[in-house]
Biotite code that builds the C-alpha atoms (Angstrom):
import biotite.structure as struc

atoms = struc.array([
    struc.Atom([120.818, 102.774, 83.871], chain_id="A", res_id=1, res_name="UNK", atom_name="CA", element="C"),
    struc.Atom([123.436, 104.123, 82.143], chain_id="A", res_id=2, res_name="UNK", atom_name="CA", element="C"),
    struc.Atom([121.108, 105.536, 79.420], chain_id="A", res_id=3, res_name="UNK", atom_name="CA", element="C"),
    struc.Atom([118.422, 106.652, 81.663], chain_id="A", res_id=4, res_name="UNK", atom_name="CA", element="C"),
    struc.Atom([118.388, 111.015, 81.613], chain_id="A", res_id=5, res_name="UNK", atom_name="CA", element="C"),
    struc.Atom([119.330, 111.376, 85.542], chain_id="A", res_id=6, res_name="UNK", atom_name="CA", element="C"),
    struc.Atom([120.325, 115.072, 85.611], chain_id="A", res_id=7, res_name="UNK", atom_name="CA", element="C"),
    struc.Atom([120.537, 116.695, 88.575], chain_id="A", res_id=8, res_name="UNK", atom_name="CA", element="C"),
    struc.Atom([116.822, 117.858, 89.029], chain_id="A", res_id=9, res_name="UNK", atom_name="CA", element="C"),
    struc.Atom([115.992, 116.119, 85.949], chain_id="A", res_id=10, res_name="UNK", atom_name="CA", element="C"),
    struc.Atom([112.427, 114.705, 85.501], chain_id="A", res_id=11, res_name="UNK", atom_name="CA", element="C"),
    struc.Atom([113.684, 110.806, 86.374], chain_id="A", res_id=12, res_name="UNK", atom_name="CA", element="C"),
    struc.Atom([115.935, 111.929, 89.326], chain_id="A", res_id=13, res_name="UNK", atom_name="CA", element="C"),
    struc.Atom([112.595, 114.054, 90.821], chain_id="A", res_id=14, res_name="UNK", atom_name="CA", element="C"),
    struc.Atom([110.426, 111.375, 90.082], chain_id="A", res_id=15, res_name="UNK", atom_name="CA", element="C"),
    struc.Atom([111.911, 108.491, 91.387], chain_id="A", res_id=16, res_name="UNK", atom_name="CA", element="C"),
    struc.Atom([113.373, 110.726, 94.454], chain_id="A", res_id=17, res_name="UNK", atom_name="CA", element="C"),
    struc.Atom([109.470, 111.692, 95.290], chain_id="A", res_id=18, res_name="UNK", atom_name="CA", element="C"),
    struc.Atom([108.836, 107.638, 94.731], chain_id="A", res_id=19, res_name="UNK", atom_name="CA", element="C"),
    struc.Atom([111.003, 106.757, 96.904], chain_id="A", res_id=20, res_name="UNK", atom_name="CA", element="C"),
    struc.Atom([110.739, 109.020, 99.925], chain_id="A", res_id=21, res_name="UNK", atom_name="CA", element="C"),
    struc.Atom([106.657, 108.047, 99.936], chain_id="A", res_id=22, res_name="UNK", atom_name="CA", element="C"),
    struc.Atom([107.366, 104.528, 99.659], chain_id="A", res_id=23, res_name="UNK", atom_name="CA", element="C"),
    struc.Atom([109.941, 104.773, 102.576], chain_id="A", res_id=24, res_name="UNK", atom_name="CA", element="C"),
    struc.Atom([107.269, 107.556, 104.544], chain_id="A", res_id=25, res_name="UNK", atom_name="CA", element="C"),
    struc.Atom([104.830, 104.793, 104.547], chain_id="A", res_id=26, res_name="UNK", atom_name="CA", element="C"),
    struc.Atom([107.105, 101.836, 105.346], chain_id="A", res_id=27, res_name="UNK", atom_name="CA", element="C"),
    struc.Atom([108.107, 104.021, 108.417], chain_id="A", res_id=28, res_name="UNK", atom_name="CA", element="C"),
    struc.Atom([104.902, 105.086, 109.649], chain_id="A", res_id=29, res_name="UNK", atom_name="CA", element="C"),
    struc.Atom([103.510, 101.364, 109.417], chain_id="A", res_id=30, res_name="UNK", atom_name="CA", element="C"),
    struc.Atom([106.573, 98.745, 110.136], chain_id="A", res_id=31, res_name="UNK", atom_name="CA", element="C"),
    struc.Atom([107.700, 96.980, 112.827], chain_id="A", res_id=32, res_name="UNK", atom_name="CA", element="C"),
    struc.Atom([110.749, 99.614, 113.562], chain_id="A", res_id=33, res_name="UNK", atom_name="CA", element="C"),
    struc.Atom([113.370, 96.650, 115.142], chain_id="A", res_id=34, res_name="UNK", atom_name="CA", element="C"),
    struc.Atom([112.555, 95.025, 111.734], chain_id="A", res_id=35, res_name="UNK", atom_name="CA", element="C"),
    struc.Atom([114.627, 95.696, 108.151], chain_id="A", res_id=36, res_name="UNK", atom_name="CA", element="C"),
    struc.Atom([113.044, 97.719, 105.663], chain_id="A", res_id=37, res_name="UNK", atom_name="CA", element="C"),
    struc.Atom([114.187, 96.675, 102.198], chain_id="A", res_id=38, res_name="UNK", atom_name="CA", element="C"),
    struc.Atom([113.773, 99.017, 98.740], chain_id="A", res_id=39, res_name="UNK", atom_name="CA", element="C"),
    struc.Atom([115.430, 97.650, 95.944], chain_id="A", res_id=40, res_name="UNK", atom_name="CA", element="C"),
    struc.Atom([116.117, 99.017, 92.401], chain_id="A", res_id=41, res_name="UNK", atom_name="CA", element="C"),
    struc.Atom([115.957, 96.057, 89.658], chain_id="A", res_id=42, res_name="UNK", atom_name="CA", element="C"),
    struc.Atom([115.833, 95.617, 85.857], chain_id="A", res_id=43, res_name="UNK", atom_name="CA", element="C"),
    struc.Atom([114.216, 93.060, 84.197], chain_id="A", res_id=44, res_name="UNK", atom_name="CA", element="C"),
    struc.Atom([114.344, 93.303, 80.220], chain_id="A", res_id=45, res_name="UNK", atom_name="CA", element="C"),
    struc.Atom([113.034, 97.131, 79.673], chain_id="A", res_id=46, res_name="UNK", atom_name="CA", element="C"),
    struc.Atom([111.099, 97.034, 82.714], chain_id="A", res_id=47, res_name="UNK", atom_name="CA", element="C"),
    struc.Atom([112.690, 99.126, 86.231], chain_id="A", res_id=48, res_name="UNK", atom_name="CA", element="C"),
    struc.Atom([111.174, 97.257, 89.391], chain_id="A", res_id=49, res_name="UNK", atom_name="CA", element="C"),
    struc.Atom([110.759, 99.456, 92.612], chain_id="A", res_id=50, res_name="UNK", atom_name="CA", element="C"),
    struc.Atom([109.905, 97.117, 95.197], chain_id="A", res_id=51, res_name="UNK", atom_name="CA", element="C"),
    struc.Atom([109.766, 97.393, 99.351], chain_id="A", res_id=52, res_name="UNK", atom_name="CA", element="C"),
    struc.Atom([108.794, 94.964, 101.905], chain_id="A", res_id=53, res_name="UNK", atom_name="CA", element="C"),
    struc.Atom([108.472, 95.115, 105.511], chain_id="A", res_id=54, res_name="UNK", atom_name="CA", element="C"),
    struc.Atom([107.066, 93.488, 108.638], chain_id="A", res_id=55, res_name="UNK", atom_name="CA", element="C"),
    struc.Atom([104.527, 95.623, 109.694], chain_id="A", res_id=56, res_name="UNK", atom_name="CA", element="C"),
    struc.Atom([103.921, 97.137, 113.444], chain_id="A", res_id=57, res_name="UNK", atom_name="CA", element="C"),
    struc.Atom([101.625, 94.785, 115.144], chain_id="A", res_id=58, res_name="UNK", atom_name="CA", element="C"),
    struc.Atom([99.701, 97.485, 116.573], chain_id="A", res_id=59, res_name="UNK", atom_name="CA", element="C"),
    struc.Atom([99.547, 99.147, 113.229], chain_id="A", res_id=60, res_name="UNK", atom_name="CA", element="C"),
    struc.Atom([98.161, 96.269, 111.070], chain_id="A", res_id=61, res_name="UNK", atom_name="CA", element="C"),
    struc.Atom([94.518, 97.491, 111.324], chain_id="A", res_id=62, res_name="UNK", atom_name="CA", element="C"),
    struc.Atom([95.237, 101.096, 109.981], chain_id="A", res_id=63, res_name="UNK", atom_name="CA", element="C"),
    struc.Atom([94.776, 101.913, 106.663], chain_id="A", res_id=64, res_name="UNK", atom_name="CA", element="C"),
    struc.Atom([96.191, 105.480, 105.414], chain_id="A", res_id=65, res_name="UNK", atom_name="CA", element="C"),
    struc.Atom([94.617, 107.454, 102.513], chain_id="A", res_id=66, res_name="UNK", atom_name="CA", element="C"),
    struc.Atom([96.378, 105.931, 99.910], chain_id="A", res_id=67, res_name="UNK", atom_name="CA", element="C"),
    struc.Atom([96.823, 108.983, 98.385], chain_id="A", res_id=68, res_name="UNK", atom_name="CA", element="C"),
    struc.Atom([100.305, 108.952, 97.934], chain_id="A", res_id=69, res_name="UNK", atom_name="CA", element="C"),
    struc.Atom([100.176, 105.308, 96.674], chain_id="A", res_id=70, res_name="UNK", atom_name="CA", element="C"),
    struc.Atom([97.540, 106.119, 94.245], chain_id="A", res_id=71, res_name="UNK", atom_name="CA", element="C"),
    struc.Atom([99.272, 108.768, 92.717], chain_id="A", res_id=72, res_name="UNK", atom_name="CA", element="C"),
    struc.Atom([102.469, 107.001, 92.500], chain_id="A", res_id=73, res_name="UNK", atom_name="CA", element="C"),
    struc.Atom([100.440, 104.278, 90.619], chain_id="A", res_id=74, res_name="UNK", atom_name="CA", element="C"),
    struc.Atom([98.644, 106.487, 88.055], chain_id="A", res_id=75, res_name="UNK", atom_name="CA", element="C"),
    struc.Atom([101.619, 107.893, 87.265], chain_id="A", res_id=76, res_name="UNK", atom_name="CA", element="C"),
    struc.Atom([103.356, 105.044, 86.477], chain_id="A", res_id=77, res_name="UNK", atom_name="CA", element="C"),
    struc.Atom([100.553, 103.764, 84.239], chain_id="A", res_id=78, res_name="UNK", atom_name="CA", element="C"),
    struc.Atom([100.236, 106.805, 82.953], chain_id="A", res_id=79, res_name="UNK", atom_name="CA", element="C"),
    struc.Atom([103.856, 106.738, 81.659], chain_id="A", res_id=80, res_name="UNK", atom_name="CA", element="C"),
    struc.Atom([103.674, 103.000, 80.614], chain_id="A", res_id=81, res_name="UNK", atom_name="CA", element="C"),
    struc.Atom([101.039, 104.052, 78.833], chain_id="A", res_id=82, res_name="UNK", atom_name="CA", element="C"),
    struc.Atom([103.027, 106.440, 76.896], chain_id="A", res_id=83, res_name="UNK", atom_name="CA", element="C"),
    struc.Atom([105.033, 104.556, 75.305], chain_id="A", res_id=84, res_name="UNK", atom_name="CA", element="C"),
    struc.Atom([103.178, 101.676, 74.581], chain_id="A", res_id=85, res_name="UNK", atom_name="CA", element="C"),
    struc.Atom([103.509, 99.266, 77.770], chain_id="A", res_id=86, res_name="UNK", atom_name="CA", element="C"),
    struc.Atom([100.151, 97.782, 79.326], chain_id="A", res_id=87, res_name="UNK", atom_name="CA", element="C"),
    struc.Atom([102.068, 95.733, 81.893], chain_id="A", res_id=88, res_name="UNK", atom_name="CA", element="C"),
    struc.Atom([100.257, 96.035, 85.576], chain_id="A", res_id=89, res_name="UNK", atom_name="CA", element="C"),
    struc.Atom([101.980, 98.964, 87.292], chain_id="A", res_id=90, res_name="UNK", atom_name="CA", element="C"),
    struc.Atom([102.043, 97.723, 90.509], chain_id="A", res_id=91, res_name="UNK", atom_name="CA", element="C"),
    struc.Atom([101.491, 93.943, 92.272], chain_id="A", res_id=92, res_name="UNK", atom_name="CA", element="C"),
    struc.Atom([101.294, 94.453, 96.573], chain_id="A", res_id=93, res_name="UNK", atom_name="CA", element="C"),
    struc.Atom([100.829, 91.132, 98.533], chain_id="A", res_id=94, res_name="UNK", atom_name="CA", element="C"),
    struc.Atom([99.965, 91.341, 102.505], chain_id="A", res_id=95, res_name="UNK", atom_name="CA", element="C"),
    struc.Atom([100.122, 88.604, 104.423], chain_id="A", res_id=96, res_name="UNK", atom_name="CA", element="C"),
    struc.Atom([99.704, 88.846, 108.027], chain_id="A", res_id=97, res_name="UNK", atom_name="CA", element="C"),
    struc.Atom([102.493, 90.507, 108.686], chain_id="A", res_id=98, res_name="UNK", atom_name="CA", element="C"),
    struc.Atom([104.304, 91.274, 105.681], chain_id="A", res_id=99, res_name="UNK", atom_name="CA", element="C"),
    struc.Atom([103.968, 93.718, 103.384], chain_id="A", res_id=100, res_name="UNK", atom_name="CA", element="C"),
    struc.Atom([105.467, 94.062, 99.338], chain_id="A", res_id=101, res_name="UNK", atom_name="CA", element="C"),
    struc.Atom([104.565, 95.904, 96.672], chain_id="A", res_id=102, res_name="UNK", atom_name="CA", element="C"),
    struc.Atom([106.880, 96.236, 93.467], chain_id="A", res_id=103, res_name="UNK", atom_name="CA", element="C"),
    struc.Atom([106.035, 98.715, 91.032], chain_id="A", res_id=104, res_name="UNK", atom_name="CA", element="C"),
    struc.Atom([106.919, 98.467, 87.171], chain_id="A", res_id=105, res_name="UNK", atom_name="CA", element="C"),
    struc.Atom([108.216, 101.309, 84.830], chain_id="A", res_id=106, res_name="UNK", atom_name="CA", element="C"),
    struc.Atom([108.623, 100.853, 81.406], chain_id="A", res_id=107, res_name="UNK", atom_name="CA", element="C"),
    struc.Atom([112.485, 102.364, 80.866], chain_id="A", res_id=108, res_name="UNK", atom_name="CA", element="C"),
    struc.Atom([111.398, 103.212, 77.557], chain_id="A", res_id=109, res_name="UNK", atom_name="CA", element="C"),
    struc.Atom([109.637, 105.903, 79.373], chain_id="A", res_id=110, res_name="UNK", atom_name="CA", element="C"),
    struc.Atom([113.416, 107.538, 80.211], chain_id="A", res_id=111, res_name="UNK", atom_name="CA", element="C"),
    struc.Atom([115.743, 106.508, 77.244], chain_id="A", res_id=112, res_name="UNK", atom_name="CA", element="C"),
    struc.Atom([117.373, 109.478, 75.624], chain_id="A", res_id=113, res_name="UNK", atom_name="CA", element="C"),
])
């Protein structure tokens, strides 16, 4: 992290900022609210891991949202994987019956000064 380009409304700091309140948006509108939600911030090797996981709202498990945000957040993240040369998946999301995870993977490459 330390050589990531966070300036104060910086292209990182907006991005990740705008990542992280859909991710949280969604994990609102859907979970089980007496339930934890957990977003974590990892590193593995070059690669930044976003993930969240909750236990969804049983009354909720048979909506499904646009995915608009989602999708967006996804493309991007190829899109700047892409850029500098990393085909790794963007994104894994496993639902089980009442659980819900998805980790997404930037390429810190995309961010070093």
């Amino acid at each position: 992290w330390k050589s990531l380009n966070f300036n104060d409304g910086g292209y990182a700091a907006l991005l990740l900022t705008n990542w992280s309140t859909e991710l949280l948006t969604n994990a609102i509108k859907y979970a089980d609210k007496s339930k934890p939600i957990v977003l974590s911030f990892s590193q593995i090797n070059d690669m930044l891991i976003i993930e969240i996981q909750n236990i969804k709202e049983l009354s909720a498990i048979h909506i499904h949202g646009t995915q608009q945000g989602l999708s967006s957040i996804i493309a991007s993240i190829r899109r700047l994987n892409l850029a500098v040369g990393c085909d790794k998946n963007a994104e894994t999301i496993n639902e089980e019956a009442d659980v819900y995870r998805m980790q997404l993977f930037l390429s810190l490459n995309s961010f070093l000064n």
